[in-house]
N, C-alpha and C positions, 0 to 999 in steps of 0.2 A: 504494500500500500504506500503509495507518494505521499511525501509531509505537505502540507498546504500552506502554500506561502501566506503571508498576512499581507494587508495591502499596509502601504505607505502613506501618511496623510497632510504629511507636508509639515505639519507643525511639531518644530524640536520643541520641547516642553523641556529635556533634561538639559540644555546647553543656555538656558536663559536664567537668568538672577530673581532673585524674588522681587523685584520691582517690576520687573518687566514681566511675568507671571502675572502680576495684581494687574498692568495696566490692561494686559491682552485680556483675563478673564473679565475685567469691563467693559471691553471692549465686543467680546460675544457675547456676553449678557443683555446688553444694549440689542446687538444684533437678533438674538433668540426671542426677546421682548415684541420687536418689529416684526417679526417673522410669525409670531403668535396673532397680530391683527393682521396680517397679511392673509393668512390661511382662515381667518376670523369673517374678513372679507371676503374672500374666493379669488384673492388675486396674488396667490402666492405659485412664484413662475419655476421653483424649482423644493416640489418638497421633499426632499432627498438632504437638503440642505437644515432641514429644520434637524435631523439625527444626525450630518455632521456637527451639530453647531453644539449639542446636546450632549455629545461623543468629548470631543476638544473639552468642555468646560469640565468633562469629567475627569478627563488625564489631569487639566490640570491643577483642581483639586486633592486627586491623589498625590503630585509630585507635592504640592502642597506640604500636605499631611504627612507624607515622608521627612520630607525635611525636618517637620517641626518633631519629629517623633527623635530622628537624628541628633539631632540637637539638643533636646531633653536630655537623651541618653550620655554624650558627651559631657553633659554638667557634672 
């Protein structure tokens, strides 16, 4: 049986700083928000986008949480 590749989604989540983490998850939150009256409306042009957007803010939560877990542990 072949391993099944994972797809790629373009967003490094482990190569960005905790700021840039905070700004990007506001930045799809704003997005996921519009995208919610979008589809609220019927005019939402690609909804495939609403479970990216869904996906992204969940990685990077976990990377989140990782960290803070890390960093407790080294205290």
């Amino acid at each position: 049986m072949a391993k099944k590749e994972t797809k790629s989604t373009g967003l490094d989540v482990a190569g960005k700083s905790d700021d840039q983490l905070n700004e990007t998850l506001g930045e799809l939150k704003r997005e996921a928000f519009n995208l919610r009256f979008q589809a609220a409306t019927s005019q939402l042009e690609k909804p495939s986008r609403v479970r990216e957007v869904r996906r992204d803010i969940a990685r990077i939560k976990t990377q989140q949480s990782a960290r803070a877990k890390a960093s407790a542990a080294a205290k």
